[in-house]
C-alpha positions as CSV (number, residue, x, y, z in Angstrom):
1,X,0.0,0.0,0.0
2,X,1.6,3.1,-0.9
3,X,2.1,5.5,2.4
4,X,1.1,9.1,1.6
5,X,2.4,11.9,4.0
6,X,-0.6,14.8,3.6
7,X,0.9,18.3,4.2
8,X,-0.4,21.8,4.5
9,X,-1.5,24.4,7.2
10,X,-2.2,23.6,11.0
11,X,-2.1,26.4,13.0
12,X,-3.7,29.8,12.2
13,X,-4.1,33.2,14.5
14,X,-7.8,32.1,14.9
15,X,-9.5,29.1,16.6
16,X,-12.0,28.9,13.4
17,X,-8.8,28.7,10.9
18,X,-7.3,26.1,12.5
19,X,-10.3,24.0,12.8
20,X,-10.5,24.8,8.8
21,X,-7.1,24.0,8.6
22,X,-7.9,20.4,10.1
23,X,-11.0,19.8,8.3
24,X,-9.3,20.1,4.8
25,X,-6.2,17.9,5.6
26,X,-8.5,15.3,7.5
27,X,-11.0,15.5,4.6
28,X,-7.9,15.2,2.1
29,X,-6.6,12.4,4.2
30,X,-9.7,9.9,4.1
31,X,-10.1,10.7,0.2
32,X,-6.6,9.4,0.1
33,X,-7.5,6.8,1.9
34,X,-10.1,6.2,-0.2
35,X,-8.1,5.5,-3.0
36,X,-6.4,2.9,-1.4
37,X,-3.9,4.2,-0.5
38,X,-1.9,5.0,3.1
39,X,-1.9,8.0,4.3
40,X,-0.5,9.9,7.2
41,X,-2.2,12.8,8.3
42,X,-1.0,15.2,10.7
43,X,-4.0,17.0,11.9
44,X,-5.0,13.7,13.9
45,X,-1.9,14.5,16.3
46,X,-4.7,16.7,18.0
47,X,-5.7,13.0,19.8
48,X,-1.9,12.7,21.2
49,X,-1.8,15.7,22.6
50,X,-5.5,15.4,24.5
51,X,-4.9,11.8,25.5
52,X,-1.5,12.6,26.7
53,X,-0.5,11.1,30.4
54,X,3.4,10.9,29.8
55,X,6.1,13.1,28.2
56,X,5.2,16.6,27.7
57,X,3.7,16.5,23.9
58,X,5.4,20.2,22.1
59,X,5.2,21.6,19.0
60,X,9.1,20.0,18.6
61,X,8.0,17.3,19.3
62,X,5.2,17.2,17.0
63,X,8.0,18.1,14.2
64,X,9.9,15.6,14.9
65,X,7.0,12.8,14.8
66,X,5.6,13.8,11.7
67,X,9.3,14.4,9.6
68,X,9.8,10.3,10.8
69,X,6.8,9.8,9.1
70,X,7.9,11.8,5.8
71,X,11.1,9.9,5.9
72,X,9.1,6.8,5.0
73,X,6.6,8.1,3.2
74,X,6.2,6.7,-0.8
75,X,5.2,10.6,-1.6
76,X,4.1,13.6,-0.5
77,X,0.4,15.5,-1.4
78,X,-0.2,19.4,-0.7
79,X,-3.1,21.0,0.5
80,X,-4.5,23.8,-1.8
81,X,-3.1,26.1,0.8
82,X,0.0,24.3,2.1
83,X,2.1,27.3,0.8
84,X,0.5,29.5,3.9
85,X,2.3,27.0,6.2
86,X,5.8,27.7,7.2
87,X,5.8,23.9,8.7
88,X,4.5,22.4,4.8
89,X,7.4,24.7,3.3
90,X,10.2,22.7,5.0
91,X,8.7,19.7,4.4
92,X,8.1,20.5,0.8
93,X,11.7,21.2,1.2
94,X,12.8,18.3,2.6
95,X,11.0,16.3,0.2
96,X,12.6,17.7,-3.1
97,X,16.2,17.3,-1.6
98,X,15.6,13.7,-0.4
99,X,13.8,12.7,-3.9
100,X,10.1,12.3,-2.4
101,X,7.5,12.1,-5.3
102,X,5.5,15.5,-4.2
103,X,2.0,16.1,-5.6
104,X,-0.2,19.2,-5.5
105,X,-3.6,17.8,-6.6
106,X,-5.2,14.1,-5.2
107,X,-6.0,13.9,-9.1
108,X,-2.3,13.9,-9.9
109,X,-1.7,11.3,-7.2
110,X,-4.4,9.2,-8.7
111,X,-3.6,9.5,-12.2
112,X,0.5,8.7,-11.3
113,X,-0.2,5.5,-9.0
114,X,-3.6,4.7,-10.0
């Protein structure tokens, strides 16, 4: 099954953004998913952080777990809006220097592994 790391905005200066912000990636995520393909999606770290009883769960932290999951990740989809995210930048960054197949539309994704 080919994994799929979904990336785009999280956080926003408004409560109502970010719960945007989630809705799309989740939404994006499950249509992936959908497909039949694996994905990873980054806005369900919400659950960790909530269900937490151990380590301290910080925004490093969250970096760090989601780039381990980009390391093994087949390819890479955007969010229509992932260039608003400084976080989506560096992984889009990370993902061209370490050769990740990065795509910008869930059509594209489709039509390349499908």
């Amino acid at each position: 099954m080919l994994r799929v790391y979904i990336a785009g905005p999280y956080s926003a200066t408004d409560v109502l953004t970010v719960f945007e912000n989630m809705r799309r990636g989740m939404v994006l995520a499950t249509q992936v998913r959908q497909f039949g393909f694996a994905p990873f999606c980054p806005w369900m770290d919400y659950m960790y952080y909530f269900l937490n009883t151990g380590k301290p769960f910080d925004l490093e932290n969250c970096y760090e777990y989601s780039i381990s999951w980009l390391k093994v990740s087949d390819c890479i989809l955007f969010t229509d809006n992932w260039e608003d995210s400084p976080g989506a930048i560096k992984e889009h960054e990370y993902a061209i220097e370490k050769d990740i197949p990065v795509f910008y539309s869930l059509a594209d994704l489709v039509y390349q592994y499908k």
